[in-house]
PAKE-546722 format. One record per atom (N, C-alpha, C, CB): residue in three letters; x, z, y. Coordinates in steps of 0.001 Angstrom, whole numbers, plus 500000, padded with zeros to 6 digits. Glycine has a CB too. Layout:
// PAKE-546722
ALAXZY;...
END
This chain:
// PAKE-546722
UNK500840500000498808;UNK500000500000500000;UNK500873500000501240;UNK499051501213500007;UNK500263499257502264;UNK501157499004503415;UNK500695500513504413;UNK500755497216504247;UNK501059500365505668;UNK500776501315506419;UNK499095501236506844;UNK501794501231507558;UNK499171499813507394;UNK497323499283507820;UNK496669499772506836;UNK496810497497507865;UNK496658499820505566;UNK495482499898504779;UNK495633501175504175;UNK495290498769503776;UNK496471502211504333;UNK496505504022504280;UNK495746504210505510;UNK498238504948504388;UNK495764503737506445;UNK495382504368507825;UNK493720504064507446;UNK496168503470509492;UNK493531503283507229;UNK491775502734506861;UNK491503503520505705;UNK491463500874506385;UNK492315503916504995;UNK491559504603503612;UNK491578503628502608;UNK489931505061503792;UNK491509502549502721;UNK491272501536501342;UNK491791500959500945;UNK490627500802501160;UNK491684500620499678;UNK492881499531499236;UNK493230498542499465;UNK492973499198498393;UNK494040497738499210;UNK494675496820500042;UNK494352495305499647;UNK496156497108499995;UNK493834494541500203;UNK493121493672499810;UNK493671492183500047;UNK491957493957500356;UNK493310490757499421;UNK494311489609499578;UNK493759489584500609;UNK494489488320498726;UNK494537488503501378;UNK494301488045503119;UNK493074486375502569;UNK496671487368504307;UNK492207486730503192;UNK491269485832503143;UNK491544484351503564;UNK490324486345503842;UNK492615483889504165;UNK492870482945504378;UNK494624482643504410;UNK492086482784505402;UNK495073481570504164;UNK496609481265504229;UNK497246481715505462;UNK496900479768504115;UNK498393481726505535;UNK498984482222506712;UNK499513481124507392;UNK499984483227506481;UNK499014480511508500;UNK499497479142508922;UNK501169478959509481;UNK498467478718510142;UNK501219480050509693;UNK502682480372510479;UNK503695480705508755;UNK502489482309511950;UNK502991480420507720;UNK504258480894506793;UNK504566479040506175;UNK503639482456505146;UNK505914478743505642;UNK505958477521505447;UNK504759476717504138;UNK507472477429505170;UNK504213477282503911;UNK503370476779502997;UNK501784476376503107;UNK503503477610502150;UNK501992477902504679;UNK500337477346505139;UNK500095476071505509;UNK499749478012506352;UNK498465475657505763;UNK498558474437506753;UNK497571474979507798;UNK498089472825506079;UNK497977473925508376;UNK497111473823509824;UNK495729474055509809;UNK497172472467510457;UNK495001473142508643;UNK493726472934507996;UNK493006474132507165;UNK493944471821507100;UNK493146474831506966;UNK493576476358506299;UNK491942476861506705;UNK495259477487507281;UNK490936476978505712;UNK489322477725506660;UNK489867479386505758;UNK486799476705505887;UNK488848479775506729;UNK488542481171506506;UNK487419481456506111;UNK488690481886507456;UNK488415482378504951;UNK486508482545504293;UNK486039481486503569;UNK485201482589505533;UNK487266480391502812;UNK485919479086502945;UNK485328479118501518;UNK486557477163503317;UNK484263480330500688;UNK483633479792499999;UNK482362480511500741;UNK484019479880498543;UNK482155480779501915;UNK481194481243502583;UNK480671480870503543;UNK481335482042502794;UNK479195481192503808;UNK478763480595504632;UNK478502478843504752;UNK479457481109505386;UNK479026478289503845;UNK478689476825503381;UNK478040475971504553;UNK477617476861502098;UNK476717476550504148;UNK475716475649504644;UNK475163475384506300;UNK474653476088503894;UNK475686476781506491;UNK475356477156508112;UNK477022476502508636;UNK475000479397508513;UNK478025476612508183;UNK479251475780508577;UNK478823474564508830;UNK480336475685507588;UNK478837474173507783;UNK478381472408507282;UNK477370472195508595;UNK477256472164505303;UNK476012472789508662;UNK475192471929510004;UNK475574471955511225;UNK473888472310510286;UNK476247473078511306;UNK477208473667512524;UNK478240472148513150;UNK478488475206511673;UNK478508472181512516;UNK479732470736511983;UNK479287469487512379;UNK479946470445510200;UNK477949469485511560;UNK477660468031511682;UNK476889468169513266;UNK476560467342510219;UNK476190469647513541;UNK475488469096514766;UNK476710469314516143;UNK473831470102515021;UNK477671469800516022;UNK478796469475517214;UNK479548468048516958;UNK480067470752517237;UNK479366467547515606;UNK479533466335516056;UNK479228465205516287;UNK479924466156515861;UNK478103465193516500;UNK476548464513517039;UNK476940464900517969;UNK474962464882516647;UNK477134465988518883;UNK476891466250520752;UNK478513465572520789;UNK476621468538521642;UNK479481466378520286;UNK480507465413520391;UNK480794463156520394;UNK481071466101519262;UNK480079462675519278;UNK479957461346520233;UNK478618461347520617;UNK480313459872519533;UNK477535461972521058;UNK477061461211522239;UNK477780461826523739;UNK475314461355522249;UNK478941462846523435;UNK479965462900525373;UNK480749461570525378;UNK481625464531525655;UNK481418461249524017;UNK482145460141524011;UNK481836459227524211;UNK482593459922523313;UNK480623458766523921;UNK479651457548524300;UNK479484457736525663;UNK478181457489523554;UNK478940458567525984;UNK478994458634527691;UNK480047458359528513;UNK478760459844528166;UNK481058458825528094;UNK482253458721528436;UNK483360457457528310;UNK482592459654527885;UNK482707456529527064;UNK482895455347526989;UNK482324454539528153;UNK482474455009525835;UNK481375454868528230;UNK480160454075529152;UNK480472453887530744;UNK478665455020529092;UNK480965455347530976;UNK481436455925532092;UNK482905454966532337;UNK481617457661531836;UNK484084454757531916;UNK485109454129532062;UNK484590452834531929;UNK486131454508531254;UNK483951452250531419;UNK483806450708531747;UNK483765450073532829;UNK482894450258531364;UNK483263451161533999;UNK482821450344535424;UNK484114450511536139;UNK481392451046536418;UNK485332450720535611;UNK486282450994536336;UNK487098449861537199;UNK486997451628535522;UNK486780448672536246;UNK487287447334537187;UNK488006446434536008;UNK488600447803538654;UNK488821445570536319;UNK489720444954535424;UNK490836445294534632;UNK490089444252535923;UNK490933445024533666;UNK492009445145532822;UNK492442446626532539;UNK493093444377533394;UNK491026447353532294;UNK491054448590531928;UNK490260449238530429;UNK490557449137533115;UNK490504448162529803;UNK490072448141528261;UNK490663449083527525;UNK490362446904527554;UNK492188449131527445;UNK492323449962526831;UNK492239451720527107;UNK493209449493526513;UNK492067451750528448;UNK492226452793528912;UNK490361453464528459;UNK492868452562530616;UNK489831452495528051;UNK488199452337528190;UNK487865453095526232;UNK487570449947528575;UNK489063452628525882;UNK489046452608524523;UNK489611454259524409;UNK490039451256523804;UNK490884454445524919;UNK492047455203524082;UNK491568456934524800;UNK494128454446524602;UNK490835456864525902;UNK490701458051526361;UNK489504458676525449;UNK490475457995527894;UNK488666457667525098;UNK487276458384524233;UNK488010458780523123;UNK485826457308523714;UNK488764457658522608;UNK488994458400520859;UNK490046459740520584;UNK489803457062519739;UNK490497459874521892;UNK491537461009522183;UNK490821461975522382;UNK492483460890523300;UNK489504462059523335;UNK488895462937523269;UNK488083463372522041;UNK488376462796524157;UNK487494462371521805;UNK486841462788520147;UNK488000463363519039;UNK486130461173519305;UNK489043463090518862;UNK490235463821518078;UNK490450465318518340;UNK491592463148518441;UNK490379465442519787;UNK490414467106520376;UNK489083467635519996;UNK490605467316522216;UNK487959467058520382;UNK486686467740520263;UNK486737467689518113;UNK485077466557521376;UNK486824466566517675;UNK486885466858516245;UNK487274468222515862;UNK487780465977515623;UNK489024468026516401;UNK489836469582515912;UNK489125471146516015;UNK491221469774516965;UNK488719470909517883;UNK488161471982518145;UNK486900472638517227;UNK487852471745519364;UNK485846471608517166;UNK484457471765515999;UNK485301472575514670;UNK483641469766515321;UNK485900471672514319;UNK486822472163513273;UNK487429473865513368;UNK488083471099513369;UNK487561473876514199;UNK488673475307514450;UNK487200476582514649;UNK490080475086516538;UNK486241476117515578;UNK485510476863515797;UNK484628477082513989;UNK484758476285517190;UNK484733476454513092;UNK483815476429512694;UNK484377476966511290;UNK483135475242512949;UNK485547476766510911;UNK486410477243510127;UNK487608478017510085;UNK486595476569509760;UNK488192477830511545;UNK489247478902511193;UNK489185480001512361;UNK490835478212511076;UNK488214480318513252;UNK487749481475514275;UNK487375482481514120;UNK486982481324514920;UNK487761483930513523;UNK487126484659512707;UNK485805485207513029;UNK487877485524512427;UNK486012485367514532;UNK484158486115514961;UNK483534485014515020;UNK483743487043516635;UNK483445483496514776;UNK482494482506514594;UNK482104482771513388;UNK482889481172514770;UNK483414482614512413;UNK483095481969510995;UNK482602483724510564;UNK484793480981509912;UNK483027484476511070;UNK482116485977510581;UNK480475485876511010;UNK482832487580511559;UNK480459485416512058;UNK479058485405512620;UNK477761484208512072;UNK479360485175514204;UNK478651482974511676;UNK478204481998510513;UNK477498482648509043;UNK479608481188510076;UNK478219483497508584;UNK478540484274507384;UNK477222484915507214;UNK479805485322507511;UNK476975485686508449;UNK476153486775508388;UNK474629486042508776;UNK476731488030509462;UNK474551484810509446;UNK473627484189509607;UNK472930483776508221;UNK474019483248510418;UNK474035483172507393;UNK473159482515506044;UNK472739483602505157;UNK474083481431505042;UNK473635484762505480;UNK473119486001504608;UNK471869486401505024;UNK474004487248504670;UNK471246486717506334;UNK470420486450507010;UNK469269485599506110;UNK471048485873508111;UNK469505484331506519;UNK468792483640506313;UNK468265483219504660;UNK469286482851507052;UNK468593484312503953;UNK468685484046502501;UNK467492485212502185;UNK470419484292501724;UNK467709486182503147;UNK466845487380503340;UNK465305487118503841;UNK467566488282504386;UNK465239486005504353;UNK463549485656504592;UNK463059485389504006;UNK463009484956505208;UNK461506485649504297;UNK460432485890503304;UNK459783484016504151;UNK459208487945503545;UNK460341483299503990;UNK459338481678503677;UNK457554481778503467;UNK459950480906501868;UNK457691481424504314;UNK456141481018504048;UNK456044480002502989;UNK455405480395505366;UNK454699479982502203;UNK454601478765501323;UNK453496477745501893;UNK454216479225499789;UNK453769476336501714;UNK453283475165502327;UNK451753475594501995;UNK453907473626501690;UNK450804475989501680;UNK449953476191501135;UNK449422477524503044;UNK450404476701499194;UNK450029477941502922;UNK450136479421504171;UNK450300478826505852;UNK451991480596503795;UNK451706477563505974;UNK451533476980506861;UNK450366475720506812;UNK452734476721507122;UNK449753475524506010;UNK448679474402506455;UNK447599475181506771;UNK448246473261505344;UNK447235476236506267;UNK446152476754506628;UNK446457477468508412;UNK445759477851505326;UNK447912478314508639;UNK447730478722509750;UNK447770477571510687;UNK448572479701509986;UNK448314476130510661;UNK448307474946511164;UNK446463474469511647;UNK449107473993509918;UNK446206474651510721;UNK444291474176510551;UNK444025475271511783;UNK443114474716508492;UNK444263476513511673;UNK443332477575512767;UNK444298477086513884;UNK443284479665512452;UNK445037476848514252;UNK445791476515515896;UNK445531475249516001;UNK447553476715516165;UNK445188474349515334;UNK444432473016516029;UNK443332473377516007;UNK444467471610515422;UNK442297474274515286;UNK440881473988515717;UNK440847475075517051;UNK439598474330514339;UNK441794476007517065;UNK441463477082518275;UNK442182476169519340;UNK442198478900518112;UNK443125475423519865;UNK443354474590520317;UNK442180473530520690;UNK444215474331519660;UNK441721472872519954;UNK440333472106520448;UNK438984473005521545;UNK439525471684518805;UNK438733474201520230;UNK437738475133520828;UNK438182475583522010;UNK437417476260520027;UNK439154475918522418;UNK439843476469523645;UNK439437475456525216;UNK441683476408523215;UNK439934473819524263;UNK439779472751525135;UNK438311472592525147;UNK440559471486524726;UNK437440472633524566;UNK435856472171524789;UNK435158473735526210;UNK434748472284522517;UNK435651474810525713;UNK435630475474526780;UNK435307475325527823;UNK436288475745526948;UNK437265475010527757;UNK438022475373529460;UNK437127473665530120;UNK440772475323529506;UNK436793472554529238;UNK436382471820529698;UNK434409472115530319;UNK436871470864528710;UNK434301472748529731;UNK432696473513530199;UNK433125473624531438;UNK432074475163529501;UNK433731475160531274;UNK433929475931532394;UNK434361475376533786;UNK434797476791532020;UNK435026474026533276;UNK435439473179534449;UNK434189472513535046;UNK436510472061534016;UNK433842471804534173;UNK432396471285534600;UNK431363472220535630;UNK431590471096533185;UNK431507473155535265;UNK430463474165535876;UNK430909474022537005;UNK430343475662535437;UNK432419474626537496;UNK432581474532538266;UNK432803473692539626;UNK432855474904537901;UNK432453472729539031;UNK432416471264539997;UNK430691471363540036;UNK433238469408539049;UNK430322471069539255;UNK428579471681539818;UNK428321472501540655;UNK427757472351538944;UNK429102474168540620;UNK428912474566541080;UNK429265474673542726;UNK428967475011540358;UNK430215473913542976;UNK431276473733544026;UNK430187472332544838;UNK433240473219543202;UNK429647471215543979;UNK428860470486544682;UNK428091470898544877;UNK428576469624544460;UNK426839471798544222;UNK426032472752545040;UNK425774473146545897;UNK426000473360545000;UNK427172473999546343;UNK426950474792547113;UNK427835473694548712;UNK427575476440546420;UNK428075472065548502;UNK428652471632549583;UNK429829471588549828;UNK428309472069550346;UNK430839471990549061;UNK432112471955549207;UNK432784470791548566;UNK432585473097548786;UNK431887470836547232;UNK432452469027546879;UNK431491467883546961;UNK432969468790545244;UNK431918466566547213;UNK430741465899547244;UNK431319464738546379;UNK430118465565548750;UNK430727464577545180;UNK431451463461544254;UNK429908463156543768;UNK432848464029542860;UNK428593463797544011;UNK427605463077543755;UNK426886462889541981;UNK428150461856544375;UNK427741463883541443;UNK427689464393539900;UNK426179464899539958;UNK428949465768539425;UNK425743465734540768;UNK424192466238540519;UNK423405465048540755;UNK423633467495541555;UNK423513464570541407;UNK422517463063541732;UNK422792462364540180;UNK423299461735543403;UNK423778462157539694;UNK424166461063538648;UNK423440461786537607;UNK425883460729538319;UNK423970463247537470;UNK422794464131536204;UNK421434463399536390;UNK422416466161536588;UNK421484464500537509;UNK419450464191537706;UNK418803462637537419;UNK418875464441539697;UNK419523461843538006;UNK418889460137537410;UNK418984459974536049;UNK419773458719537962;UNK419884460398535458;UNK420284460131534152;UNK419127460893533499;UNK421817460599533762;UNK418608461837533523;UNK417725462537532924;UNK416058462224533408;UNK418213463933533163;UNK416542461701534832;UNK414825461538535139;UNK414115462274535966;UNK414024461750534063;UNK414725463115536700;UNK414262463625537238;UNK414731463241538918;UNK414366464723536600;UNK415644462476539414;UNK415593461791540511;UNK414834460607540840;UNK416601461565540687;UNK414835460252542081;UNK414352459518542287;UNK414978458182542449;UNK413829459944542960;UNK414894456956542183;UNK416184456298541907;UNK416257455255543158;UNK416230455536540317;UNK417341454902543710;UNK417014454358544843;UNK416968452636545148;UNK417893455008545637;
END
């Protein structure tokens, strides 16, 4: 036992990841990597989706620069996408309070209680029909209030005249 792991009380445990600084590590080296998988993995793929659509922008962006600036149009995006690659990379595998905080997410997420498709169609069915009922309402209540508002002279759009003919009881002109 070393000194670190008397001072903690516990035994002394392998180092979870290679040591990049010893000649054998590499650069490429994840932490932790039989964990957290899946929440890595989307993590990954969705920074690098935002990653080329900056590059695309950024492609887009250098084009209007003038003549004979092609390559410069070319070599700055894919340089940047190489850094942003690495970085995704680094954040996502070798950062320990990311890839700890990754970790604890899928553990997390292994812990929920799922609804079954059977549970969301039915609560789906009551928020569109209370959604409709809500709208037939607020659409009353609107109505009224334009009746009530022409009534009393404040609006004049001529809705009580159009009722009353429609029903028969105006006089038609």
């Amino acid at each position: 036992m070393n000194d670190k792991d008397e001072s903690r009380g516990g035994a002394s445990q392998a180092p979870a990841v290679v040591d990049r600084g010893s000649p054998g590590g590499s650069p490429f080296a994840l932490y932790k990597p039989n964990q957290g998988t899946y929440v890595r993995w989307c993590s990954a793929i969705g920074g690098f989706a935002l990653a080329l659509a900056g590059v695309a922008f950024l492609y887009n962006r250098l084009g209007g620069l003038g003549q004979n600036t092609e390559q410069i149009q070319l070599l700055v995006p894919v340089a940047a996408l190489a850094v942003l690659t690495y970085l995704i990379f680094w954040a996502v595998g070798q950062h320990k309070r990311i890839v700890d905080f990754m970790i604890a997410t899928e553990g997390e997420m292994k812990k929920v209680n799922w609804s079954t498709r059977r549970e969301v169609l039915g609560a789906t069915r009551v928020v569109i029909f209370t959604i409709f009922a809500m709208g037939l309402l607020l659409a009353a209540v609107n109505f009224g209030f334009i009746l009530f508002f022409e009534a009393i002279g404040i609006l004049k759009l001529g809705i009580l005249r159009s009722v009353a003919t429609m029903f028969g009881f105006g006089g038609g002109e």
